[in-house]
Structures are given as C-alpha cells and as structure tokens.
N, C-alpha and C positions, 0 to 999 in steps of 0.2 A: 352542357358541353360534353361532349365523345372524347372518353380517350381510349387511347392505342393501348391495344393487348401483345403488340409487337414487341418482341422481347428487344434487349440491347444487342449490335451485332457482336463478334467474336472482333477481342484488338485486331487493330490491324493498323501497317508503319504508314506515317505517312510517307508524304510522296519523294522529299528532299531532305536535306539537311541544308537549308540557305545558314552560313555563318555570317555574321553580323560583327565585323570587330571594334564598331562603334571607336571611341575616342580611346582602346586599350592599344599601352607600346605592347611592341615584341616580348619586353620584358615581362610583360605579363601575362600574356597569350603563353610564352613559355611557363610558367610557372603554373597557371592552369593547367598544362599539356602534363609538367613533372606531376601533380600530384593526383592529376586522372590513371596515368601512367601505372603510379605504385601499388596501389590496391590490385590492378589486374596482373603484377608481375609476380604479387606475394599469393594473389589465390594460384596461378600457376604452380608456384613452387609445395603449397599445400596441397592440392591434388594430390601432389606424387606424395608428400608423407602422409596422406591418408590414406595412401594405400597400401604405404609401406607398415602402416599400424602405428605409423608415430605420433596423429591424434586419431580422436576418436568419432568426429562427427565437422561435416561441413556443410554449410548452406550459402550458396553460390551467389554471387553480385553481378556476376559475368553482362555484360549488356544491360548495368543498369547502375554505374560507377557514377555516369558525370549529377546524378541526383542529389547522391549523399558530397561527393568533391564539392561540385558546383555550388549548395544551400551552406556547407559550412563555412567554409572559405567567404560566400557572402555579408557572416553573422561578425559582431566584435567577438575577441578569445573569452571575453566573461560574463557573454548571453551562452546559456544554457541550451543544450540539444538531445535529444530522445531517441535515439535511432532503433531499426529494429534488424533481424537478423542478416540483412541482406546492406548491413550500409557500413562494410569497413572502409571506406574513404571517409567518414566520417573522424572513426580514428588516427588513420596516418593524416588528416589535414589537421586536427590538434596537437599533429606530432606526439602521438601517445611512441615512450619507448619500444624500439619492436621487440627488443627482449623481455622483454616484461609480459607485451602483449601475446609473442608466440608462447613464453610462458604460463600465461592464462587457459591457453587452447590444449596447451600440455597437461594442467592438471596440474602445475609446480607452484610451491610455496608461495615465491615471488610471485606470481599472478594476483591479480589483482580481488581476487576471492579464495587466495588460500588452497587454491583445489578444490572447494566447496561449490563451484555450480561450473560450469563451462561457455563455448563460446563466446557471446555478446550481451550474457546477464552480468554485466557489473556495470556500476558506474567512478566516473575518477570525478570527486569536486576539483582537483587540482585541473585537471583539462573541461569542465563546466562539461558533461558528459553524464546524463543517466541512464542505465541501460536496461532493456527489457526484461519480463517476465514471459516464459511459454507461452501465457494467456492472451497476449498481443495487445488488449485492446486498454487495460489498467495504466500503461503508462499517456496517454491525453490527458487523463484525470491530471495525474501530476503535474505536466506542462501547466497546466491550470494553475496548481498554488505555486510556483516557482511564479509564474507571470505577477497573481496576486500578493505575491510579496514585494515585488519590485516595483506595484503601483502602490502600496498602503505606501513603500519606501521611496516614492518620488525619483524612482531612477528610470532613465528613459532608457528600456533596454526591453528586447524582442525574445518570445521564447521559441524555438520550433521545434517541432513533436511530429513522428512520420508515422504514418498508416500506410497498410497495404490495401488495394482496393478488398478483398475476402478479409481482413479483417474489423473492417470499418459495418461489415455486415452484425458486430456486435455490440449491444447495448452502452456500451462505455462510448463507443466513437460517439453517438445521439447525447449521451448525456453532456460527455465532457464539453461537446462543441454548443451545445444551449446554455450551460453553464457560463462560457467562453461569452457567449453573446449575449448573456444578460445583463454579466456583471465588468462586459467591455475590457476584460483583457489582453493585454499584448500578445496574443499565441498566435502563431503562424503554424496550420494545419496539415501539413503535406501528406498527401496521398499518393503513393508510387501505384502506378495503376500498370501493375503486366500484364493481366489480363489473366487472371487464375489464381484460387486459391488452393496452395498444391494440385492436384487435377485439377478442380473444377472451376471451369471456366466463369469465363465473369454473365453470361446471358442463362445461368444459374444459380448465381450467385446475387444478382440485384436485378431492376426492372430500368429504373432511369438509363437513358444513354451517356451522360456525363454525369460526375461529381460535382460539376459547378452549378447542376440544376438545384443541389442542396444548398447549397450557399443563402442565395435570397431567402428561403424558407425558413433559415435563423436567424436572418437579418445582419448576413454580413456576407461581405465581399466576397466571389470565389475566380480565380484566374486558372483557365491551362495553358500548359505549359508541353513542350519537346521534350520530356526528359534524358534524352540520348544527345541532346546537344549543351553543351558544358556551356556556352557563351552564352544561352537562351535561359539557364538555369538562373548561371551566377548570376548574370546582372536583373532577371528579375527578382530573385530573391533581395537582392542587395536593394533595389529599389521599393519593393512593397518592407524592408527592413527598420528603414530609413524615414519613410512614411509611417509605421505604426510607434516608432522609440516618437514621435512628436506626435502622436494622433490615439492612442491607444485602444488599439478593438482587435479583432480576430481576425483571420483572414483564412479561407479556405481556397490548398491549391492542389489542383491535380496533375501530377504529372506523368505522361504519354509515354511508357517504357515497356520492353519484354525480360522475361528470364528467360538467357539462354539454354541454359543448365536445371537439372533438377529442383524441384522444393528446396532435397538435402538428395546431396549423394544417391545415398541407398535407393530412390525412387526413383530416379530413370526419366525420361522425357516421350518415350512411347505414347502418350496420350495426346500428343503437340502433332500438328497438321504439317505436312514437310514444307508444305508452301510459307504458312506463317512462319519457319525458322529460316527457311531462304529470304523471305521479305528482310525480316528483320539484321538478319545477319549482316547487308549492307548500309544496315543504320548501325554498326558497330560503333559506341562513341567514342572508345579509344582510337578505333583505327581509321575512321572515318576524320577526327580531327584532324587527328597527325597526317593524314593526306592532304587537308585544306592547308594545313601547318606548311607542309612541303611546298604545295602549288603555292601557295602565298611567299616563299621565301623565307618565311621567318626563323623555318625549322630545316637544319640541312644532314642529309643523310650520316655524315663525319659526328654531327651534333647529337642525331637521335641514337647513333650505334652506344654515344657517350654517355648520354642519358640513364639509355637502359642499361649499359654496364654499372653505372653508379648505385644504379637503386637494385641490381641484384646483388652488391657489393655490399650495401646494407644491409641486403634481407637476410646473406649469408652470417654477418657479424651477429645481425641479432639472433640469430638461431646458434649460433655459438653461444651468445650470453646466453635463453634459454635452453639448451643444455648443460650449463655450468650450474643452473639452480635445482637445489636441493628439492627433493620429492618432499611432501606435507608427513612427519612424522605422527602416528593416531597420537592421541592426549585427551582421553575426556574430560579431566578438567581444563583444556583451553578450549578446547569443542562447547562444553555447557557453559563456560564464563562468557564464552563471545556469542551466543545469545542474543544479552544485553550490554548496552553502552554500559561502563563503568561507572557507577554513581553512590556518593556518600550523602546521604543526606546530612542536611543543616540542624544536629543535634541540640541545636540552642533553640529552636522554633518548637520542638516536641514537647507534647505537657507532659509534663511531670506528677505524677501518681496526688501529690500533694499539692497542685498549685495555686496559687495564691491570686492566682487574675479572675479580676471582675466577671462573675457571670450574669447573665439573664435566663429566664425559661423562656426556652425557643421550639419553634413546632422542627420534626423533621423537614419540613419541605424547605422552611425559612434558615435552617444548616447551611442548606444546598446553595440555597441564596448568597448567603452571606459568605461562603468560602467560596465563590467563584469573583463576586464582586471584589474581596479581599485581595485575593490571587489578580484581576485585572488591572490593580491598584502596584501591585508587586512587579508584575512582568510588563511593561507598554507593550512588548513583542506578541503577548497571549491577544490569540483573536477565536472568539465564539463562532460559531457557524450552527444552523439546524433548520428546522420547516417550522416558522411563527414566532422566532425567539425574540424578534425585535420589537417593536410598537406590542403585539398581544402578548409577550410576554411568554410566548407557549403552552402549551395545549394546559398543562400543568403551572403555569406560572413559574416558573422558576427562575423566569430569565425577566419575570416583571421589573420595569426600572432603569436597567443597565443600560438600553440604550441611550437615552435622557442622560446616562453619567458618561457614555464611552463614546456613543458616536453610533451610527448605522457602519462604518468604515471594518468595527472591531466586531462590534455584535449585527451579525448577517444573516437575513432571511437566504434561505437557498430556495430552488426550487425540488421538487418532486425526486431526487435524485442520490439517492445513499450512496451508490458507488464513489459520483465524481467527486462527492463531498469527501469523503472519506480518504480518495488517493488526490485529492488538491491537500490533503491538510500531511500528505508526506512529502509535497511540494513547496508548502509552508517550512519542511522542518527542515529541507533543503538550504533555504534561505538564511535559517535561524530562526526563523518564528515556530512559537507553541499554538497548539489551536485544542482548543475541544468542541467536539462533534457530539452533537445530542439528536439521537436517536426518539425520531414523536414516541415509541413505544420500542421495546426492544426485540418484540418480533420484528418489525422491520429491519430489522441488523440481516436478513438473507438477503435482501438489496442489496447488500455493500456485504458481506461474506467473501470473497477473494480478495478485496483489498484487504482487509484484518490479517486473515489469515495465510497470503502469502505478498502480502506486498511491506504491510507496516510489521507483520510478526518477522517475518525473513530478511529485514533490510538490515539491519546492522549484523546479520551474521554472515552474507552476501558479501557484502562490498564496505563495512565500515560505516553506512548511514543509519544512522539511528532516526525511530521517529517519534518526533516529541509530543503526543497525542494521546489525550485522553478522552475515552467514547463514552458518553453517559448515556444509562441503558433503561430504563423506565419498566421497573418489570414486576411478573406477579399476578398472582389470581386474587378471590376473594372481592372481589366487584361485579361480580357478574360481567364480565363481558366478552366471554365468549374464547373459542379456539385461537384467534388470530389477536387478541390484547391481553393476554394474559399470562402467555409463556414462559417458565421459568428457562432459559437457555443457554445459563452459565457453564455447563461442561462442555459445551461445545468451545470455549476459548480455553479453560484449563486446560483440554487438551492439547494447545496448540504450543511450543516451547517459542518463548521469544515476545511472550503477552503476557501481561501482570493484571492480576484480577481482583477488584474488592468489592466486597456485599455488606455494609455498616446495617447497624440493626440500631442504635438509640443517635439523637441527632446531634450530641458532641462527638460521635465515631462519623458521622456525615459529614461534620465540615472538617473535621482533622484529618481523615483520608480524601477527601476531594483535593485539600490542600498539599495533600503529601501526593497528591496521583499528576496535578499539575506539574508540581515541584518536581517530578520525579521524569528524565529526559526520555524514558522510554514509554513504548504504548502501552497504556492501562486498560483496560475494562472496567468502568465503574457499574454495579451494578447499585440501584434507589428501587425501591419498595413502594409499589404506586398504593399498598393500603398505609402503609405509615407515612403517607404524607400530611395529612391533617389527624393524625388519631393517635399522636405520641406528643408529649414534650418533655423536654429535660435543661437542664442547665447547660449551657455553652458557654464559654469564654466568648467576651468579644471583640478580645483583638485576634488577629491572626496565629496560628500557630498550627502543627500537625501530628497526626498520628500515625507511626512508624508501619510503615507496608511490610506484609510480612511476619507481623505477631498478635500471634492472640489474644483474646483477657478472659478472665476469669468473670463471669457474668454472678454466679454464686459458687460458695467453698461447702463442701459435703463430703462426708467418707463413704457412703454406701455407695453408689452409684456416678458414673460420667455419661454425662448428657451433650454430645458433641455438635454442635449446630449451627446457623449463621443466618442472619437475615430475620423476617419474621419468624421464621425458627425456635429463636430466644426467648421469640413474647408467650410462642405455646410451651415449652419449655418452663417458661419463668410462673405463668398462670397454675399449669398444673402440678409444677413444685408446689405452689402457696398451696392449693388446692388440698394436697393429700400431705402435708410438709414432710417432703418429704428431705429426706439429708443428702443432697448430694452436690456434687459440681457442675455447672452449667459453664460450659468453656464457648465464649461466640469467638467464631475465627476469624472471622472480619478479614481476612485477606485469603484465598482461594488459591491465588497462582502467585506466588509460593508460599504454601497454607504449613505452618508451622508444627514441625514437626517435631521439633522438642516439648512445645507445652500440650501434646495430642502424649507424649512417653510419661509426661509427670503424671497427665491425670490418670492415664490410664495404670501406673505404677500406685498410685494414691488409693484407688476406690475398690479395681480389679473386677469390676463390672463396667461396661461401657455399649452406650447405644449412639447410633450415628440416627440425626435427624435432618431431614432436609426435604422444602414444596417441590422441587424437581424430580421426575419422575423417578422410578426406583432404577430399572434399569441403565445402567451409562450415568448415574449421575457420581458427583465426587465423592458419595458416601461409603462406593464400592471398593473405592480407593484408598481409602485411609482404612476404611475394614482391612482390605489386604495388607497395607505396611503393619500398623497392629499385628496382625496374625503371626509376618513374620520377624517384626523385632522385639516383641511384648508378649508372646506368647505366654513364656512363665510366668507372667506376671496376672493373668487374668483366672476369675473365677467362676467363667459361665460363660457361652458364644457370646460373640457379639452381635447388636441388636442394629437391623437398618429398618427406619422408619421414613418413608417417601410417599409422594404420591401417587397412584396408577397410573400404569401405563398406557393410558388413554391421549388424546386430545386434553384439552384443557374445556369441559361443556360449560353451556351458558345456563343452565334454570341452576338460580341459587339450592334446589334441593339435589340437584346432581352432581353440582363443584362441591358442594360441602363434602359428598361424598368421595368425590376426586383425592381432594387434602387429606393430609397422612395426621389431623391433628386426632381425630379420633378412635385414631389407631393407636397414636402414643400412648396412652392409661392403659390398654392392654401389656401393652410392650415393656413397659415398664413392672409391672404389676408379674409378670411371665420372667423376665430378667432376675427380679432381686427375689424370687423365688425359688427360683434355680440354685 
C-alpha cells in the first residue's frame, strides 16, 4: 500500500456556521450567548491594560472562546478540567471570581499563586480547574490520574484535558493518550486545532490531515467538531460526556478553530495569510452567534446592549477588587516553607534508638518489600504504578506478591512511559490518592524529568497542590552494567527546591524511610542501591514503623576523623574503618534533600578532620555542597582541608576492571591516609 507524501493543507473555515438549536429554550441559548460573550469583553479590556503596563503578558482566545465556553459548561461543576493558555471561558464558566482572577494576571497576593507564576498556571480545586505548565503537553498525563482515581473511586465522572494541535506534536500527548486507552479511562481529549504552533503552521507541524486519524490507532473513539460554533461544541461535549460517566474510556476530539490574534501579544500575526484571517473572521463565534441569536428572535438588540453593559459592569468591579489587593510582600521564610505541604510526621510510628519491637534479619531488598506492603495495608488510597510490578513482581522483585494481596486495580503494570506515569500520579494526588512510581532503573528517571522537576516539585508552591508521591529509584554501579543502569543521579533532584530525597544504606533505614517517604504528603525521591539488594541483612522491626526524613545517624563514633557519606558509601567507609581501625565517625545521611545539617556541625566540631564521600560523580555532586556550608559555618573548627571522595567524571563503563576504576572506593585509603596526616 502507497502512501501520500502530501503534506496536510493549511486550516482553513469551513463553509457555514449552520446552528442547530435542537430541543434548547431561549433561556438557554442565552446563557450560552452570556458566557461566550464574557471572556471576549474581558480580553478586550486586557489589551488596553497591557499596554498600559498594567499586566505583563497576554495570550489571546480571540476566535476561539466557544471551545473552552462550550466543553465546560457541558461538564458537571465537579468533573475536573485542564485548560491551556488560550481557554479563559473556561474560567469565567466556573465563575472563578474576577477579582481574584484579574488579580492573578497582576501578580497580587490574592491571585491565586501568590505572585509566584502568572497568567493561566494555577489551578483552583475549589472550581475543579488545573492549570498548565509552559511545557503544554505535562498536563494530559494528569488528566490521566484525576480520571484514575475517579474509576479506582467508582464515580461516574468525565475528565477533559485540552491540547493545542503544535503541542500534541509532544511526547506527553502519545503517552498520555495510550496510557488513556489502555487502562480505559474517562478522559476526554480535546485538541483546539488553529492551525499553528505560534508561527508554524500545522503542514509543519504534523503529516496526518486530521487528529481523528489518531484516534483508532489507540483504540478509541475520535470525533470533529466546529469549534467556532458554541451549540456544536456544547451539546457534543455534553453528549460523548454523558456516554463516558456510564461507559468509561477516552475519547479523542478535535476541534476546527483559528487564533485570531498573536501566539501572545508581543508576536504579531504577520506570518497569517490575509485570506485565512478574512476567511475566518466571519466565522467569528461570538459575533457570528449573536447574529443567528438576533435573526432567531431570541436575542434583541435593547437585550444584547444589556448584556454587554452587565458584564463590563463586572469586569470594571473586578478590576476594582484587584486593585484593592495587596502586592506579594518578599519573606523567605514563607517563600522556602511553601515549597512544601505542611507535614508533622506521626512521632509515635518512629523507632526509638532503644526499641523493644520484634525483629527478624531481613535482606535490603526484602525492607523495601515489606515497607510498601505495610504502607498499602495503612493507606487503601496508596496505588503502586511501574513497568512489571504486578504478576513479575519487577525487574528487582520488589513488588513480588502484592498483587495477589491488593489487586491488579492498586499495583499497576504501566506501559513503556515515565512521563505519563509520573504526571497521572499528580492526578492521583489531586483526587486524594498517594501513588508511588517505581522507576525499572533510575536512569530511566530522564523520561519522566519535567514532570519531577517542574510539575510535582513546583505544585504546591504554584497553586497550593501538593503531590503525594513517592518515586523509587533503582540506582548504582558495581554490577557491571554499563552507562545507562548504573547511574548515580541523585543531585540532580537535590537540586531541585520542593523534592525530598533519601538514599538508606542498611535495610532497617530502607523500610523506616520508605515508610516515612510514603507517609510523608510531599514528593520524595527514594533512592535503593541495586548492589545492596541481596548482599546485606540486618535486623528490621516487623511491624510497621519509620524513620525520621531529614536526620542523620551516626553509623560509627571516633575522634580523629569525620567520614561523611550515604548509600553504599557506608559500607566502603565501614570496611576500611575495620580495615585500618581506624577512630573515627562515620555519619550516613540517609536523607539528601534536606540533608542534616546540624549533625554534619557536631561532627564536624567533634573530629576537625572531615572527608565527604560519595559513588556520584565528583563534579555537581552533593559532596560539593556540604564541603561549602563546612567551610563556611565550621571553619574554625577544622584541622586540615576538607576531603571530597567521588567517582570520575566519566560515564559510568561497563568491563568490571574499568568501573572498579570509576568508583572513588580506592581512592578512599589515600584520602584518608593524606587527611589525618595533615
């Protein structure tokens, strides 16, 4: 079979707008009209104060109102909706306050992000509204677990999540909507198709000539639609709505629209064909209804003057109330406390230095086991997600068993996909559910890298959503296997503010911080040691209980020397202590983000020798870091530079006589030996 190398043509309007008022009264018809109406009277009025300076940046909806109007209005007020820059009907149809809102756009307290991000990145749980990131394409992921919680939750309710055709051109659109169709959730996929992603037009953009042609190829439904006509919108939205709350699966819809107006402002529309903006222009869907409106009778001149006085009567009061709100006063400490959700952990669940609970000798791996199973026993809300974790148990085992206890429903094979996994499980926390995501290896974590670090690290300082996830990370050389399973890649989340990080080195510190990273409402990093899975055991507790995120322990007590480390770390550490016995403190930190920075003063005040050790590379790793605080809170206190022991700055090689070399373990004996010499 031949296919066509013919690209898709350039949009273009169709030919009418036939309105269809099917079995809707007047009254209805009007109220569609009002709330088509408002969005295009309020970007009016923002023009002019953006160019008075009164905000700072806008991206136009101009001709392309009745999509976002039409789709929400068809949804119940407590199915959730996704919009992206160009859908403020979406807002005034939840009747988000406009003072609040124009206040958001101001940059004022009262916005709905504090001043901390603009436009249409926030979300309000209160209006069931979550709002985008830059990235465009991260938020389908999430439609995703917002849908899956509402089906683990047996409620018949629709999720819908909008794409623009140029951004669907990104890996996120592909995953989330296979994700969608594998695991038959309720998400309703809308695609606003204007025909350009900023300049570039859409027959550069993709190949196919519709987005319904993707539809069948993930095995679900895809409908087009008018999106300039507001009656063709609502009622099908409302009907494939209505059909998925009793039927639950995906549906993909593209709908047929232009932007009149620039990307944003500042870009202009010079690259747009005069023809296509004349076409389109008299598919205007606000002006174009309100004529059938008239010709129909329903709507009468006396009526429509009324209208529009009413709702620039509101847009003026709301831009009263936001001016009446307070500009964001700086504070770094409410700046660095709203980070993170506010959480005390359950001091009664902590062991206690002494305690007195039954233990067993358990392998590391079988820690890992047994604090997740514990934790799914604790929370019914916790659902597992990863690649193999159910029947195989994972690549690692770790997850052997738990389906057989929980269900396939809780512990979930996914496919091929870290992204959508990752922003479904901020969809999950949406709803209320905790999820952890287990990464087959933790180099695989650059799949799913922008969700981490600006969707689940940035959400609760955004908009107030915290995400309740914790990412278990499979990491580590010392197996031979090469560049790409081996990776130590923990700085790369310490550096990120708004992610908690732990690396347990013996396997009572594996199931106590796995249990405290679940327990704990904000996203974690757990980092597990893929050589100390079978080649350690130690005593465990075997009822449930945790260890405090956040502090470190003293691994051994010595005056000569501080050996600072975490991870397998400990064990070269601990060996080549016995080895040369030598006297010193071995501090494991077991918690990275926020790595403890009082017992890093004690030791370091205690010995006045201190070597930072750590298998991630020397450069950028966190060793660099705590060398610096040292230097400058502890200075006086030390008696010889401080020592960084890491691995080269290489790749991670695979022939066991080149990784050995890699590892900073037989560097240590110098380093130390060079240290307490000084």
């Amino acid at each position: 079979m031949l296919v066509s190398s013919t690209l898709p043509p350039m949009q273009s309007a169709p030919a009418s707008l036939p309105f269809d008022r099917k079995e809707y009264t007047n009254e209805q018809l009007l109220m569609l009209y009002k709330a088509l109406l408002k969005p295009r009277l309020i970007e009016e009025k923002m023009l002019i104060l953006l160019r008075q300076g009164k905000v700072s940046k806008w991206f136009s909806g101009v001709g392309q109102e009745a999509i976002a109007v039409g789709s929400t209005l068809a949804l119940n007020p407590d199915e959730y909706i996704l919009p992206l820059h160009r859908n403020l009907g979406v807002f005034t149809a939840r009747q988000v306050p406009l003072g609040r809102l124009f206040g958001q756009w101001q940059g004022k307290l009262g916005g709905f992000t504090k001043g901390r991000d603009r436009s249409f990145h926030f979300g309000s749980n209160e209006h069931h509204i979550v709002g985008m990131i830059s990235h465009l394409g991260p938020q389908l992921a999430v439609a995703d677990g917002i849908a899956l919680a509402d089906l683990l939750d047996a409620q018949k309710r629709v999720t819908l999540v909008y794409s623009g055709d140029g951004g669907a051109s990104e890996g996120d659109f592909h995953e989330a909507l296979n994700v969608a169709a594998v695991w038959q959730l309720p998400v309703i996929f809308l695609v606003e198709n204007n025909g350009y992603g900023l300049s570039t037009p859409s027959n550069e953009q993709f190949r196919c000539r519709s987005f319904t042609d993707k539809g069948p190829a993930y095995g679900m439904e895809a409908v087009q639609i008018d999106g300039n006509n507001i009656l063709e919108v609502y009622g099908t939205i409302q009907r494939l709505a209505e059909d998925v709350r009793q039927q639950p699966r995906p549906v993909l819809v593209e709908a047929l629209t232009f932007r009149m107006r620039g990307h944003e402002e500042a870009s202009g529309i010079k690259y747009v064909p005069q023809e296509l903006l004349t076409e389109w222009a008299a598919k205007d869907p606000v002006m174009s209804y309100e004529q059938w409106l008239l010709a129909e009778g329903v709507l009468s001149e006396i009526r429509r003057h009324q209208i529009r006085e009413q709702i620039r009567q509101e847009i003026e009061e709301g831009l009263q109330a936001a001016d009446a709100l307070p500009a964001p006063s700086p504070n770094a400490a409410t700046e660095l406390a709203d980070m993170y959700q506010p959480f005390e952990p359950d001091t009664t669940q902590q062991l206690p230095a002494t305690s007195q609970q039954p233990k067993a000798d358990k392998r590391y791996v079988d820690a890992i086991s047994d604090a997740l199973r514990q934790s799914m026993e604790r929370y019914p809300e916790l659902v597992l997600m990863g690649q193999d974790i159910a029947e195989y148990g994972g690549v690692f085992k770790v997850t052997e068993g738990l389906v057989a206890q929980f269900g396939k429903a809780r512990v979930r094979n996914t496919p091929l996909c870290e992204s959508a996994i990752l922003g479904a499980s901020l969809g999950l926390s949406i709803r209320g559910k905790k999820s952890m995501v287990e990464m087959q290896f933790a180099d695989f974590v650059t799949c799913g890298f922008n969700q981490i670090v600006n969707n689940l690290a940035k959400s609760h300082y955004r908009w107030g959503q915290n995400a309740d996830v914790v990412v278990r990370m499979p990491t580590g050389a010392g197996t031979a296997a090469g560049p790409f399973h081996s990776q130590s890649n923990e700085a790369w989340f310490v550096h990120t503010p708004g992610l908690k990080v732990v690396y347990p080195s013996t396997p009572e510190d594996a199931k106590g911080l796995l249990n405290a990273a679940i327990e704990d409402p904000n996203p974690v990093l757990y980092f597990e040691h893929k050589l100390l899975y079978r080649s350690i055991t130690g005593a465990v507790p075997d009822e449930y209980y945790t260890t405090p995120i956040g502090k470190a322990r003293l691994a051994r007590t010595g005056d000569s020397l501080s050996i600072i480390t975490y991870g397998l770390g400990v064990h070269w550490a601990t060996q080549l202590a016995d080895e040369l016995a030598l006297d010193c403190d071995i501090l494991d930190l077991r918690t990275l983000l926020p790595w403890d920075e009082e017992a890093v003063r004690q030791t370091t005040m205690k010995t006045g020798r201190v070597l930072l050790l750590h298998e991630d590379t020397l450069t950028g790793g966190i060793g660099g870091e705590i060398v610096a605080w040292i230097a400058e809170h502890c200075f006086e206190y030390l008696d010889g530079p401080v020592q960084r022991v890491a691995s080269l700055d290489t790749a991670v090689p695979f022939a066991p006589t080149l990784e050995k070399d890699f590892l900073p373990q037989q560097r240590l004996r110098e380093r130390i030996e060079k240290l307490l010499a000084y």
